[in-house]
Jmol script that loads the backbone (N, CA, C; Angstrom):
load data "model"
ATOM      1  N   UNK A   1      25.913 183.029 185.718  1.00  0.00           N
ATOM      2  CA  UNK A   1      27.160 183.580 185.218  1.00  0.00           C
ATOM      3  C   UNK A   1      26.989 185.083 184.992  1.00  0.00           C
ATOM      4  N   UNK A   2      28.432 185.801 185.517  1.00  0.00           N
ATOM      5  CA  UNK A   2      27.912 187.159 185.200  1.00  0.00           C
ATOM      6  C   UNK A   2      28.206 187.919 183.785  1.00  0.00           C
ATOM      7  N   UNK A   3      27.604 188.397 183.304  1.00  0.00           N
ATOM      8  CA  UNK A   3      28.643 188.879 181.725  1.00  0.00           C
ATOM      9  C   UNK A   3      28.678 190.099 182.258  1.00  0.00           C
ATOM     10  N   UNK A   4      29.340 191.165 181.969  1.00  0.00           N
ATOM     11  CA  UNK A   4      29.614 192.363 181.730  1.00  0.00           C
ATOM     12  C   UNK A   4      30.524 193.107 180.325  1.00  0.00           C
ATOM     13  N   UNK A   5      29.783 193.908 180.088  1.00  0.00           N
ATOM     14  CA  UNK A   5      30.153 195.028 179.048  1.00  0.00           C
ATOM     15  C   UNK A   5      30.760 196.059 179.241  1.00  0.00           C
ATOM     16  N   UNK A   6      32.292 195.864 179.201  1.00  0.00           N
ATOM     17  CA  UNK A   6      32.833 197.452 179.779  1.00  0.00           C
ATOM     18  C   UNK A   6      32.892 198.219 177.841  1.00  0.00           C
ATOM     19  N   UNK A   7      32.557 199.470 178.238  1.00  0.00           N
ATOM     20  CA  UNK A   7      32.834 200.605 177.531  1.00  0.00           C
ATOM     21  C   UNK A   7      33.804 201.651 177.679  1.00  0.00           C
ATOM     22  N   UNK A   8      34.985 201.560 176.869  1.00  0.00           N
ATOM     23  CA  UNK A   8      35.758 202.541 177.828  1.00  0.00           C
ATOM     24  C   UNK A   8      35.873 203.581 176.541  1.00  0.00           C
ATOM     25  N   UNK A   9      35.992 204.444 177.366  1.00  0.00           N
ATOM     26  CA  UNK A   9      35.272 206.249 176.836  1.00  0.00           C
ATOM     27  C   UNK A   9      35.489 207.203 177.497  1.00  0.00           C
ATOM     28  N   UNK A  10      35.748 208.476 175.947  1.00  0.00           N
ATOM     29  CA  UNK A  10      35.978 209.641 176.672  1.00  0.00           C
ATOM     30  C   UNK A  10      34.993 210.603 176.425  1.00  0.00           C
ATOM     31  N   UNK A  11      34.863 211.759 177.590  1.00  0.00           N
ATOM     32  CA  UNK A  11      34.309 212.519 176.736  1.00  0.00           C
ATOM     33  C   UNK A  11      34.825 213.299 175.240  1.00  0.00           C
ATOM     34  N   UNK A  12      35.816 213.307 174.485  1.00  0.00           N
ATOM     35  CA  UNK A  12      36.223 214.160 173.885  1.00  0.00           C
ATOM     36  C   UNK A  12      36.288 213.223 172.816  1.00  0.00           C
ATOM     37  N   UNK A  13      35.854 212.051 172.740  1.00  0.00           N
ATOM     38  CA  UNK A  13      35.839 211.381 171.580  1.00  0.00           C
ATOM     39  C   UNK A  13      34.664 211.266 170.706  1.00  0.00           C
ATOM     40  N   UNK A  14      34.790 211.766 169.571  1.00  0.00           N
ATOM     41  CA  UNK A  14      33.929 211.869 168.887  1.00  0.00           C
ATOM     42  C   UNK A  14      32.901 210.478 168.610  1.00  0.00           C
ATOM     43  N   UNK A  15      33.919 209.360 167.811  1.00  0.00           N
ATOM     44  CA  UNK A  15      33.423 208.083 167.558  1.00  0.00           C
ATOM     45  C   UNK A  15      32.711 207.286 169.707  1.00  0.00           C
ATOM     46  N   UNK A  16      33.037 207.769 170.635  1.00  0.00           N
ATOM     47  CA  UNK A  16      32.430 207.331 171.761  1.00  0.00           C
ATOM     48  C   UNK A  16      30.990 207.419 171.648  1.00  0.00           C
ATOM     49  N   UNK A  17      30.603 209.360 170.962  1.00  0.00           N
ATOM     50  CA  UNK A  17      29.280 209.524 171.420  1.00  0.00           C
ATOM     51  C   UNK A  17      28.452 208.687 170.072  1.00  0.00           C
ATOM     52  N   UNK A  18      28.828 208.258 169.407  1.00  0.00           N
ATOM     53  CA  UNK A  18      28.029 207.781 168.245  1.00  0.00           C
ATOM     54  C   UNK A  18      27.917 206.284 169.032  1.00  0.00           C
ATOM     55  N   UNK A  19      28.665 205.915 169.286  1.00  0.00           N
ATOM     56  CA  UNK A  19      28.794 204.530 170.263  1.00  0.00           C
ATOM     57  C   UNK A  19      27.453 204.784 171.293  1.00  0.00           C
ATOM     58  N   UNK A  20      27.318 205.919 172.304  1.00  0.00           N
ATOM     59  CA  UNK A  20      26.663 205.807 173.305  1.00  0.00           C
ATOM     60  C   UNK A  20      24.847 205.445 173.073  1.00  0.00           C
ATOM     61  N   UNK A  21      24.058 205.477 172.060  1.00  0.00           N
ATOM     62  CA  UNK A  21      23.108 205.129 171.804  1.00  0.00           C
ATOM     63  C   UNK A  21      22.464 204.006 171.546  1.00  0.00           C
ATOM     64  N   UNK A  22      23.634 202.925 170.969  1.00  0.00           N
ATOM     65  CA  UNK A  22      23.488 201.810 170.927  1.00  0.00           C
ATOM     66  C   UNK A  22      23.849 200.846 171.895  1.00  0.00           C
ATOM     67  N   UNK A  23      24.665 201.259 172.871  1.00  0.00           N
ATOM     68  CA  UNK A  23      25.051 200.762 174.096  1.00  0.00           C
ATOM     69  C   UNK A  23      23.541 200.799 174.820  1.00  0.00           C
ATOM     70  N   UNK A  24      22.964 201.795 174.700  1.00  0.00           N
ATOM     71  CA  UNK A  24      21.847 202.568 175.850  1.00  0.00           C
ATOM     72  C   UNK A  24      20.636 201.172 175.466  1.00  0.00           C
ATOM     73  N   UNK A  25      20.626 201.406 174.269  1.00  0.00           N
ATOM     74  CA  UNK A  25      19.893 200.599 173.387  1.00  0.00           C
ATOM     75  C   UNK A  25      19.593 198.873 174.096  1.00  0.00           C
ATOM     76  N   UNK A  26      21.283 198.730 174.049  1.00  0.00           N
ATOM     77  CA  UNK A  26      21.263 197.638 174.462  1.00  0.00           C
ATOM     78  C   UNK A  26      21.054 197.027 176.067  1.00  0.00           C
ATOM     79  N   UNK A  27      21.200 198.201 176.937  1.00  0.00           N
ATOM     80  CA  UNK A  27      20.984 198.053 178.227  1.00  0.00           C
ATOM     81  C   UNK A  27      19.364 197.709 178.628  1.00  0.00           C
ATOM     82  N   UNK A  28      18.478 198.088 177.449  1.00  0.00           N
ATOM     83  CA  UNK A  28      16.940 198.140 177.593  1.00  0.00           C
ATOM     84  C   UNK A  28      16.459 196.757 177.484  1.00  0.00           C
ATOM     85  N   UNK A  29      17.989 195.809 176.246  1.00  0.00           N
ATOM     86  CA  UNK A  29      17.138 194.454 175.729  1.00  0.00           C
ATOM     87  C   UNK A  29      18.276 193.292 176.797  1.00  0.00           C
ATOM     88  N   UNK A  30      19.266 194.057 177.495  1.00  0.00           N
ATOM     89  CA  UNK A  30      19.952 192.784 177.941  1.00  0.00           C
ATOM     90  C   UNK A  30      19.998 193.593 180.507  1.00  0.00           C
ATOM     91  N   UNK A  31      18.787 193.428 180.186  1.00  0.00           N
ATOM     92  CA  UNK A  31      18.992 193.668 181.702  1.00  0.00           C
ATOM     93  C   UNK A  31      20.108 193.197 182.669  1.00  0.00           C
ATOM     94  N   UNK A  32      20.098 191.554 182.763  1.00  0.00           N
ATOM     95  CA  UNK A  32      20.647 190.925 182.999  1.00  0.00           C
ATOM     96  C   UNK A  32      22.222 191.361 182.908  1.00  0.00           C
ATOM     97  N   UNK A  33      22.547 191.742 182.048  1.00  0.00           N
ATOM     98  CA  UNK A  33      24.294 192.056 181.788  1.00  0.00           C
ATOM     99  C   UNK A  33      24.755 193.533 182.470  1.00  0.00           C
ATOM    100  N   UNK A  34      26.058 193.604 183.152  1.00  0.00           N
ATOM    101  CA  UNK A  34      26.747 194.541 183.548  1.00  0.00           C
ATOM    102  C   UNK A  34      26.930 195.528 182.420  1.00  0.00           C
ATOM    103  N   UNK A  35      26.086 196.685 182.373  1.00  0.00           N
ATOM    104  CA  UNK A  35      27.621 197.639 181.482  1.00  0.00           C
ATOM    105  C   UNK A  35      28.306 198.740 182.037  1.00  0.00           C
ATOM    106  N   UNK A  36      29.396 198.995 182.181  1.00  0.00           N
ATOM    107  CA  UNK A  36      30.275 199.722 182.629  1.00  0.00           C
ATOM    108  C   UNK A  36      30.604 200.468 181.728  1.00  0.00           C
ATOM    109  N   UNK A  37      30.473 202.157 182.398  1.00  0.00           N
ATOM    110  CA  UNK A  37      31.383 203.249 181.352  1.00  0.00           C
ATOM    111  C   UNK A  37      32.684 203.237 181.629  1.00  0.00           C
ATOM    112  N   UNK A  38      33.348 203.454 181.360  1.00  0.00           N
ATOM    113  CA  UNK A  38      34.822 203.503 181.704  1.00  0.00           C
ATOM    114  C   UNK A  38      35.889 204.951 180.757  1.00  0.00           C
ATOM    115  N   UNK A  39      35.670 205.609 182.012  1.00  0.00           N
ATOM    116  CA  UNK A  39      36.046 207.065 181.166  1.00  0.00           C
ATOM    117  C   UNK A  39      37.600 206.788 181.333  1.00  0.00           C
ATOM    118  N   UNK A  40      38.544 206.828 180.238  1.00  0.00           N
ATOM    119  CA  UNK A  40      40.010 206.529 180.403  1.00  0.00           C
ATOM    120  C   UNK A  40      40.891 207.751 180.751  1.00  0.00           C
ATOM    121  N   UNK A  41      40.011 208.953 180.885  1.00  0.00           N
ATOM    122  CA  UNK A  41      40.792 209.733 181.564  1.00  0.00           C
ATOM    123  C   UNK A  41      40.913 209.655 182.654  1.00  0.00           C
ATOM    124  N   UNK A  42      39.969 209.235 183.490  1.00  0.00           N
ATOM    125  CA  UNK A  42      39.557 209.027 185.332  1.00  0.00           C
ATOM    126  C   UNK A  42      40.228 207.792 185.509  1.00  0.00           C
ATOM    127  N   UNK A  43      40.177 206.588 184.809  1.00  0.00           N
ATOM    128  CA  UNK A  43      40.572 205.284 184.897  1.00  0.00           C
ATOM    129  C   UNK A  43      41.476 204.912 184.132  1.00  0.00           C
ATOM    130  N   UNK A  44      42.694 205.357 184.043  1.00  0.00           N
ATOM    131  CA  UNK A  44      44.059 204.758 183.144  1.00  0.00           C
ATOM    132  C   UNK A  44      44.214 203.673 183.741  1.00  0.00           C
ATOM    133  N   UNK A  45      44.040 203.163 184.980  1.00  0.00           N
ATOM    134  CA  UNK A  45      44.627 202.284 185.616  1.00  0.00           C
ATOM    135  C   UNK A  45      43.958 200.962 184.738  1.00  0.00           C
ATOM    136  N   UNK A  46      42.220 200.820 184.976  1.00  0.00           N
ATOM    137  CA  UNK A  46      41.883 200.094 184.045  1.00  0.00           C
ATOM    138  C   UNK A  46      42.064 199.653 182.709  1.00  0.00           C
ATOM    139  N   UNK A  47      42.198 200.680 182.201  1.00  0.00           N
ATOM    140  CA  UNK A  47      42.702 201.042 180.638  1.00  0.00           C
ATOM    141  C   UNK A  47      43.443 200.585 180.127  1.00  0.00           C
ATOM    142  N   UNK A  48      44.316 200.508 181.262  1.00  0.00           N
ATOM    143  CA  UNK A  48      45.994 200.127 180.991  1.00  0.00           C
ATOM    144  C   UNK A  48      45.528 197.894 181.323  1.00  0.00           C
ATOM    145  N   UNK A  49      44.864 198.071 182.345  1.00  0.00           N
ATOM    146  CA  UNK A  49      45.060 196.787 182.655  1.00  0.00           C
ATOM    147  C   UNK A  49      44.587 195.738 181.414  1.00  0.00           C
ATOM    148  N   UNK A  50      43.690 196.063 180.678  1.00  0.00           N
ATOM    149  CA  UNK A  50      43.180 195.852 179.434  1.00  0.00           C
ATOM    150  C   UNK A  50      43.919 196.131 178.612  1.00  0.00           C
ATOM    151  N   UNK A  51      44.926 196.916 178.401  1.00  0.00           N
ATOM    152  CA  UNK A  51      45.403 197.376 177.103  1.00  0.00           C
ATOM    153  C   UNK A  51      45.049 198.256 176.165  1.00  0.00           C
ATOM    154  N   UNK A  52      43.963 199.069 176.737  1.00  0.00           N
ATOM    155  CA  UNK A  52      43.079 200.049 175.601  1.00  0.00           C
ATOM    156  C   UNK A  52      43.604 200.912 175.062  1.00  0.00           C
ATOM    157  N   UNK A  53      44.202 201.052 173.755  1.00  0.00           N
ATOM    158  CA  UNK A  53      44.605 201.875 173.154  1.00  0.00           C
ATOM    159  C   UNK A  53      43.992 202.627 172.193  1.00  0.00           C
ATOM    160  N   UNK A  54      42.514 202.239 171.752  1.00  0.00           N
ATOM    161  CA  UNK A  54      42.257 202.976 170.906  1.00  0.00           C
ATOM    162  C   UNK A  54      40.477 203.148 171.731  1.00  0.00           C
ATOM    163  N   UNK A  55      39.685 204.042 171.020  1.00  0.00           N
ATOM    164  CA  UNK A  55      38.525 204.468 171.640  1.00  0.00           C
ATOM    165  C   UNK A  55      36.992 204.596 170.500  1.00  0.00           C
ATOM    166  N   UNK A  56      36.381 204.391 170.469  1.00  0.00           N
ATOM    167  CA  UNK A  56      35.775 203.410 171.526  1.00  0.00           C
ATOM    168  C   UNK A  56      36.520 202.070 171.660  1.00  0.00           C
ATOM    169  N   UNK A  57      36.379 201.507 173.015  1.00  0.00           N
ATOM    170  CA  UNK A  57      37.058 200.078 172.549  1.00  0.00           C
ATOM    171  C   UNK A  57      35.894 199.406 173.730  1.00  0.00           C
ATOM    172  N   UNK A  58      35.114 198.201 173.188  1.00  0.00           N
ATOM    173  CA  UNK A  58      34.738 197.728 174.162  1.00  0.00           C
ATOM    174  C   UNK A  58      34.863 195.855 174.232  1.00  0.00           C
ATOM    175  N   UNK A  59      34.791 195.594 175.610  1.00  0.00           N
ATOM    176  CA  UNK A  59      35.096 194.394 175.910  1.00  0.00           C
ATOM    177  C   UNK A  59      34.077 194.121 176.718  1.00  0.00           C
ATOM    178  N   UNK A  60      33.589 191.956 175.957  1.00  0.00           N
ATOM    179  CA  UNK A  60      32.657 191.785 176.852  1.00  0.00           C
ATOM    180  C   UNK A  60      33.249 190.425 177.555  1.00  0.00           C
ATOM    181  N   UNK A  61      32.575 190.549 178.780  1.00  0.00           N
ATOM    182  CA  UNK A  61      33.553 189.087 179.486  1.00  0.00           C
ATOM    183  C   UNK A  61      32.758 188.768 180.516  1.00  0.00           C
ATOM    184  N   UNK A  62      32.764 187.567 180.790  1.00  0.00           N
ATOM    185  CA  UNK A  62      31.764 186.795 181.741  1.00  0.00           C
ATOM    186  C   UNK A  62      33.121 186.249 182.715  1.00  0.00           C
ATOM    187  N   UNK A  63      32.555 185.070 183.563  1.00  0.00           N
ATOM    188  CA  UNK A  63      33.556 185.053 184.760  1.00  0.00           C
ATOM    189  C   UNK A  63      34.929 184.018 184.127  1.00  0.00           C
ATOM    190  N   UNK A  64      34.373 183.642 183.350  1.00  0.00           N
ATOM    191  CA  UNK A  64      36.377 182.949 182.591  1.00  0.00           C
ATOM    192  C   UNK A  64      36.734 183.899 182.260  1.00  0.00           C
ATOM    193  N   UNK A  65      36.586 185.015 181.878  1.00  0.00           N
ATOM    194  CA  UNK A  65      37.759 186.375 181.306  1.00  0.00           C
ATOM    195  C   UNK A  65      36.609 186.928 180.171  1.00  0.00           C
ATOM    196  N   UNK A  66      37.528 186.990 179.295  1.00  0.00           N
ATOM    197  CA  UNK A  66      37.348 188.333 178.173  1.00  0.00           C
ATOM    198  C   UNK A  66      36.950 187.059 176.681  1.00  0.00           C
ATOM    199  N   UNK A  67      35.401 187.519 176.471  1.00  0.00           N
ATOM    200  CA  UNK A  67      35.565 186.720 175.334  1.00  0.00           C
ATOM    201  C   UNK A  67      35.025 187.260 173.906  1.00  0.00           C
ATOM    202  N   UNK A  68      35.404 188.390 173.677  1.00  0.00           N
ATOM    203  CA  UNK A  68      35.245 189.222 172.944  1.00  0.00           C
ATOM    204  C   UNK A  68      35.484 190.758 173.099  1.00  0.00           C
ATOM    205  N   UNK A  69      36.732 191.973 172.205  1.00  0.00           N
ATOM    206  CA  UNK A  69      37.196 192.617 172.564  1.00  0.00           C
ATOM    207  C   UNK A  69      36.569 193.856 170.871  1.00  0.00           C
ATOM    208  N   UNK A  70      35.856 194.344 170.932  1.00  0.00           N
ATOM    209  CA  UNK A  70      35.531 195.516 169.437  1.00  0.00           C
ATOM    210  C   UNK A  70      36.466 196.790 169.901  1.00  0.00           C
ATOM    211  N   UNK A  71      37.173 197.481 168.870  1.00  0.00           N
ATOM    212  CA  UNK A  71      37.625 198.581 168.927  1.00  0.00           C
ATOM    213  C   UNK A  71      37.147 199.631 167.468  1.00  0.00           C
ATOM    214  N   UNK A  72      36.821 200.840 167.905  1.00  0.00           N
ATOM    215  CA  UNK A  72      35.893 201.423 167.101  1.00  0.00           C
ATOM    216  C   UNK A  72      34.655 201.269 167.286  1.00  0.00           C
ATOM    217  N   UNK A  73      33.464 201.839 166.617  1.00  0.00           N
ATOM    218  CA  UNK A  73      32.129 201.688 166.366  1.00  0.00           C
ATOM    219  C   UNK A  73      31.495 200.681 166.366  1.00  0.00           C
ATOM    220  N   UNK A  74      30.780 199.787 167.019  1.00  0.00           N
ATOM    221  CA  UNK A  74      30.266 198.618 167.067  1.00  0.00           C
ATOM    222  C   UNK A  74      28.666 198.582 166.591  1.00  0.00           C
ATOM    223  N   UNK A  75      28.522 197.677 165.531  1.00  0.00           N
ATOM    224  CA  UNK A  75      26.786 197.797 165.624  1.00  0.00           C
ATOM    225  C   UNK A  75      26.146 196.540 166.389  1.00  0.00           C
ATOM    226  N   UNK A  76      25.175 197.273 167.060  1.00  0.00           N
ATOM    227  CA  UNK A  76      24.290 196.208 168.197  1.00  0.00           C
ATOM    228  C   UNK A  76      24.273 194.662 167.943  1.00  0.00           C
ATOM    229  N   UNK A  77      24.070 194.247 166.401  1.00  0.00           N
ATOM    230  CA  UNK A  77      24.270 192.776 165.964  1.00  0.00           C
ATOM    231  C   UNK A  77      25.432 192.094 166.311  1.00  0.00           C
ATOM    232  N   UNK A  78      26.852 193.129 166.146  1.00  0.00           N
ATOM    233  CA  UNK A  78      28.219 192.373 166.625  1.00  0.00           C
ATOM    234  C   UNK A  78      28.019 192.020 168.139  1.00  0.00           C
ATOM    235  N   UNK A  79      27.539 193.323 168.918  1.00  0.00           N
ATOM    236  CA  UNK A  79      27.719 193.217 170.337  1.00  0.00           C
ATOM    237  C   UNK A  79      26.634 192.101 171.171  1.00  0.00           C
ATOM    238  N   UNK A  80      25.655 192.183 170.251  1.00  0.00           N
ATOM    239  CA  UNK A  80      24.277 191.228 170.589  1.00  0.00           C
ATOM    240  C   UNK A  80      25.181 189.731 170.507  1.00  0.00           C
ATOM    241  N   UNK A  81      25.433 189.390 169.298  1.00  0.00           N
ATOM    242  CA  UNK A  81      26.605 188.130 169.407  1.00  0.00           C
ATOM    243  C   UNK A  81      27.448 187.646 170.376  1.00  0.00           C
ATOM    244  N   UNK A  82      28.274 188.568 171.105  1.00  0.00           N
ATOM    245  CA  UNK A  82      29.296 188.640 171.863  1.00  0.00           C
ATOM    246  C   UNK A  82      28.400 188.166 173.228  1.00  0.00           C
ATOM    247  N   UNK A  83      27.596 189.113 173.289  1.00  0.00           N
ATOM    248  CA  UNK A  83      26.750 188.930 174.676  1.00  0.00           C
ATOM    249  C   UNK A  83      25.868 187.521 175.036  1.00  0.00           C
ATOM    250  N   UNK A  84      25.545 187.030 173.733  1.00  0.00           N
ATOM    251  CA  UNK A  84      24.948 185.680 173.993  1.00  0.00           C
ATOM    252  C   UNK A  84      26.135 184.581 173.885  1.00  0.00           C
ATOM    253  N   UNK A  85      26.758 184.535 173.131  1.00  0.00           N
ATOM    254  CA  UNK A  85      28.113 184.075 173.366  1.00  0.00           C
ATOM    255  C   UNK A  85      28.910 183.931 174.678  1.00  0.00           C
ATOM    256  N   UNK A  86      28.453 185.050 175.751  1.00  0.00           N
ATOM    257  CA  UNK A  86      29.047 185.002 176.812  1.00  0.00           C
ATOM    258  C   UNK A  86      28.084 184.458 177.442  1.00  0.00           C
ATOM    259  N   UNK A  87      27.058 184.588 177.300  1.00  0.00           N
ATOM    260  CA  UNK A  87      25.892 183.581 178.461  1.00  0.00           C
ATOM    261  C   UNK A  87      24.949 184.610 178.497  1.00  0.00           C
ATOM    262  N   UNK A  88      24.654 186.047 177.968  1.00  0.00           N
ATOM    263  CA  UNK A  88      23.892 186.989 178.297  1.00  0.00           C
ATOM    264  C   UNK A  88      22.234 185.979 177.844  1.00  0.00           C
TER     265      UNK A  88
END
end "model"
wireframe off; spacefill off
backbone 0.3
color backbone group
């Protein structure tokens, strides 16, 4: 099963770059899982298809859909959850 972690992000957001370390973090302990940046200035289209209205916002989803959606600052324990939850 595939999970993936989209991150969608700007550069100009402050709360993104506090986000980006623990994402990084997590790419070291979950190989296995997709993560995707998703800059919403380049990609409205995505953005939109999700609904992202606020930033950071991230969503994790394996191949049934979306099974867990954080908006704001996430700490690694919420996202660690989400990811084994999805099959990571």
């Amino acid at each position: 099963m595939t999970v993936t972690l989209m991150d969608f992000q700007a550069d100009w957001c402050g709360p993104c770059k506090t986000q980006e370390p623990i994402i990084k973090d997590l790419e070291e302990d979950y190989p296995d899982v997709e993560f995707e940046r998703i800059d919403v200035d380049e990609r409205q289209d995505i953005a939109n298809e999700y609904q992202v209205r606020s930033l950071p916002t991230l969503i994790v989803e394996n191949d049934d859909g979306v099974v867990d959606r954080f908006i704001g600052v996430t700490q690694a324990d919420d996202l660690e959850d989400a990811l084994q939850e999805a099959g990571a």
